[in-house]
C-alpha atoms as one frame of an Amber mdcrd trajectory, in Angstrom:
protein
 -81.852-195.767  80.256 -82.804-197.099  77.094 -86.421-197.310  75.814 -88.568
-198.330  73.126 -91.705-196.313  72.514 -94.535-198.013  69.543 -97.390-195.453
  68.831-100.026-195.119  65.850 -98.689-191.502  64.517 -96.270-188.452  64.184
 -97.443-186.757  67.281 -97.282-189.481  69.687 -93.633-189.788  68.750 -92.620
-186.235  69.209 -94.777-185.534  71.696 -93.938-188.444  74.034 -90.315-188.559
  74.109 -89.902-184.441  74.830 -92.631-185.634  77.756 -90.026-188.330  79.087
 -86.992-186.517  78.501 -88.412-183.423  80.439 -89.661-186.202  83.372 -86.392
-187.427  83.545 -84.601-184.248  83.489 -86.952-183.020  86.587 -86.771-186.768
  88.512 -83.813-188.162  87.970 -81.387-186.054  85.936 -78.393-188.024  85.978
 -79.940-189.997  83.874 -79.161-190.323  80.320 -82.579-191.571  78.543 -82.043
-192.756  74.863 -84.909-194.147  72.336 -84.031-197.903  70.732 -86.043-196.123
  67.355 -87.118-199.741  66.994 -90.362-198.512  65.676 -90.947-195.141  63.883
 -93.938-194.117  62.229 -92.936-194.186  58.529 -94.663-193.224  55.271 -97.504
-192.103  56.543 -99.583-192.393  59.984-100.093-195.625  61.794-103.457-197.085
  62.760-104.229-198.822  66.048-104.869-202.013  64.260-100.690-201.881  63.454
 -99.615-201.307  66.720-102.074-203.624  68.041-100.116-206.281  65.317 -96.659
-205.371  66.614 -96.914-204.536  69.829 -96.062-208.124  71.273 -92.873-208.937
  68.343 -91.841-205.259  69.324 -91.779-206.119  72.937 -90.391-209.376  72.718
 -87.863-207.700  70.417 -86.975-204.878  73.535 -86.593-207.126  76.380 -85.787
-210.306  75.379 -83.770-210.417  71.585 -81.590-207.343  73.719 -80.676-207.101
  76.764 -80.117-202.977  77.347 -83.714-201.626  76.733 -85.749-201.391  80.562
 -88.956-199.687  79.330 -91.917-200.413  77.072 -94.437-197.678  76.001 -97.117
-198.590  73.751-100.736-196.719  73.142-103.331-196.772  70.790-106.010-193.887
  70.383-109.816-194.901  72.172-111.214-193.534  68.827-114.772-191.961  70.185
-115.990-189.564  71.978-115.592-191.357  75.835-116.988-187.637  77.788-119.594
-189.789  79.032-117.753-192.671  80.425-117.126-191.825  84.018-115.819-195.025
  84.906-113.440-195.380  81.727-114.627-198.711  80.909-113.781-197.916  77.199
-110.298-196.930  78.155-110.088-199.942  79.936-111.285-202.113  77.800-108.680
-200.787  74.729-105.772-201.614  77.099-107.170-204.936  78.017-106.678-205.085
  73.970-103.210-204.134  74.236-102.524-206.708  77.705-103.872-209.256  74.898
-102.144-208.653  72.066 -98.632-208.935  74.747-100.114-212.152  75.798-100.642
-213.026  79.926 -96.883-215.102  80.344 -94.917-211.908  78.086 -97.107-208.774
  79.975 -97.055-210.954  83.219 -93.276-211.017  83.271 -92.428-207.548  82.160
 -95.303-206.134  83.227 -93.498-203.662  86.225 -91.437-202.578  83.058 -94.548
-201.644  80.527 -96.384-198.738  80.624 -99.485-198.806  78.187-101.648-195.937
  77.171-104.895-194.713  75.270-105.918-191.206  74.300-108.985-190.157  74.525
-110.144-189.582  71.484-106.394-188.963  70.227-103.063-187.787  71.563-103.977
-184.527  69.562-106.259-183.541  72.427-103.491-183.809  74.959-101.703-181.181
  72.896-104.751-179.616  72.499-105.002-179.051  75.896-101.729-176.944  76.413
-101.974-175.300  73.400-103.047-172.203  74.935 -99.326-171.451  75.947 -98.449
-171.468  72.322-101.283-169.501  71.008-103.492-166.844  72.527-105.988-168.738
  72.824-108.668-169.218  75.927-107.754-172.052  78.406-110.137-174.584  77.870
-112.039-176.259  80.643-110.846-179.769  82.348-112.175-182.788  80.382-113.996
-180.872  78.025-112.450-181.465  74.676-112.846-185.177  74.625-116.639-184.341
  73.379-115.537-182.359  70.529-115.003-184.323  67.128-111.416-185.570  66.486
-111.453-183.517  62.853-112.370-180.069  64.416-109.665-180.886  66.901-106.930
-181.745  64.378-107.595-178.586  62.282-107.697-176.215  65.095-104.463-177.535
  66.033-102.655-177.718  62.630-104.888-176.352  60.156-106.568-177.144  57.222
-103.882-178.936  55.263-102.131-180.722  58.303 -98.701-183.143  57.359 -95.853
-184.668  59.214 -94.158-181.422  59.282 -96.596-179.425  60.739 -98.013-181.856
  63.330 -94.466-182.885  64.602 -93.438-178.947  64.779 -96.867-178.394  66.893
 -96.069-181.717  68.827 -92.687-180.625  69.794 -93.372-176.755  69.917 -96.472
-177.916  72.940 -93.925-180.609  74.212 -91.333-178.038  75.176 -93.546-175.481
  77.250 -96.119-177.881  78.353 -97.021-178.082  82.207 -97.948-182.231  82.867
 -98.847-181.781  86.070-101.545-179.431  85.069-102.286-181.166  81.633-103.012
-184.455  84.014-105.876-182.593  85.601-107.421-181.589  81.847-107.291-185.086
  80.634-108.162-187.881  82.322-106.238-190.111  80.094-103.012-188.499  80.252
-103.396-188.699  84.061-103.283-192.569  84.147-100.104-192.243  82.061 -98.315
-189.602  84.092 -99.131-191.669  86.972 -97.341-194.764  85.728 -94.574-192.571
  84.030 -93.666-191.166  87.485 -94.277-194.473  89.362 -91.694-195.863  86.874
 -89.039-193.224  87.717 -89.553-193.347  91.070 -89.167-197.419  91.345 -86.068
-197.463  88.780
């Protein structure tokens, strides 16, 4: 199964494709589950305002310029601290931007075959989250980070002087020991993915 995955930065890349590949592997391992690499993060990170520009030309691109690619993943990062939004009307509201940007007759016909996601604050707290199992560090409360600010986050997780290196080796180093099932109980963002992730799998 062949999929095309358009995020703002390094992490979301790494991170995201090690989460699919190990979903697949567990649901429905007779699968083979390749990436198009139609978009890829290049010369430095993305910004939501990009993805927000390409996220229709990159869909349109996926399921109707070729005919082999059956999934869409797209996300942008709900830049703020959202601790205090019980109902998620923030996250809502940034994937309304996303539905949008696809426009109603594109999302409305592919819509069973797009999954669309946004971090609270930044995918960097969904590693955060699991990070524990790399370092000896204390497990941190469910929901808790999301009130801390995004630069304390991103140098706790890869330091002072962080680059694509380093933040795709912590990316993929979380990736590959990470437990979803528990990191959809510490983040109530990654939850709403996992849930359409696993929906997906089960329906295709």
């Amino acid at each position: 199964m062949t999929y095309t995955l358009l995020g703002e930065g390094y992490a979301e890349y790494v991170f995201l494709e090690i989460y699919l590949r190990r979903m697949y592997a567990e649901y429905k391992p007779d699968t083979q589950l390749v990436s198009s690499r139609l978009m890829k993060p290049s010369g430095g990170k993305s910004s939501s305002s990009q993805v927000l520009a390409n996220i229709q030309k990159l869909c349109i691109k996926s399921f109707i310029s070729r005919d082999d690619i059956q999934l869409f993943i797209a996300g942008i990062d709900l830049d703020q601290q959202a601790d205090n939004d019980p109902d998620l009307m923030k996250y809502k509201a940034r994937i309304k931007e996303m539905t949008d940007k696809l426009g109603k007759e594109l999302y409305g016909q592919y819509k069973n075959q797009i999954l669309l996601f946004a971090p609270i604050q930044a995918i960097d707290y969904w590693i955060l989250y699991q990070f524990y199992r790399l370092k000896k560090e204390i497990k941190t409360t469910d929901n808790s980070l999301e009130s801390s600010v995004k630069d304390v986050t991103k140098k706790r997780l890869y330091g002072a002087n962080a680059n694509k290196t380093k933040i795709e080796k912590i990316a993929k180093d979380v990736a590959d020991k990470a437990d979803f099932e528990e990191l959809a109980k510490q983040s109530k963002s990654f939850k709403l993915l996992h849930k359409q992730v696993k929906l997906f799998i089960e329906k295709h």
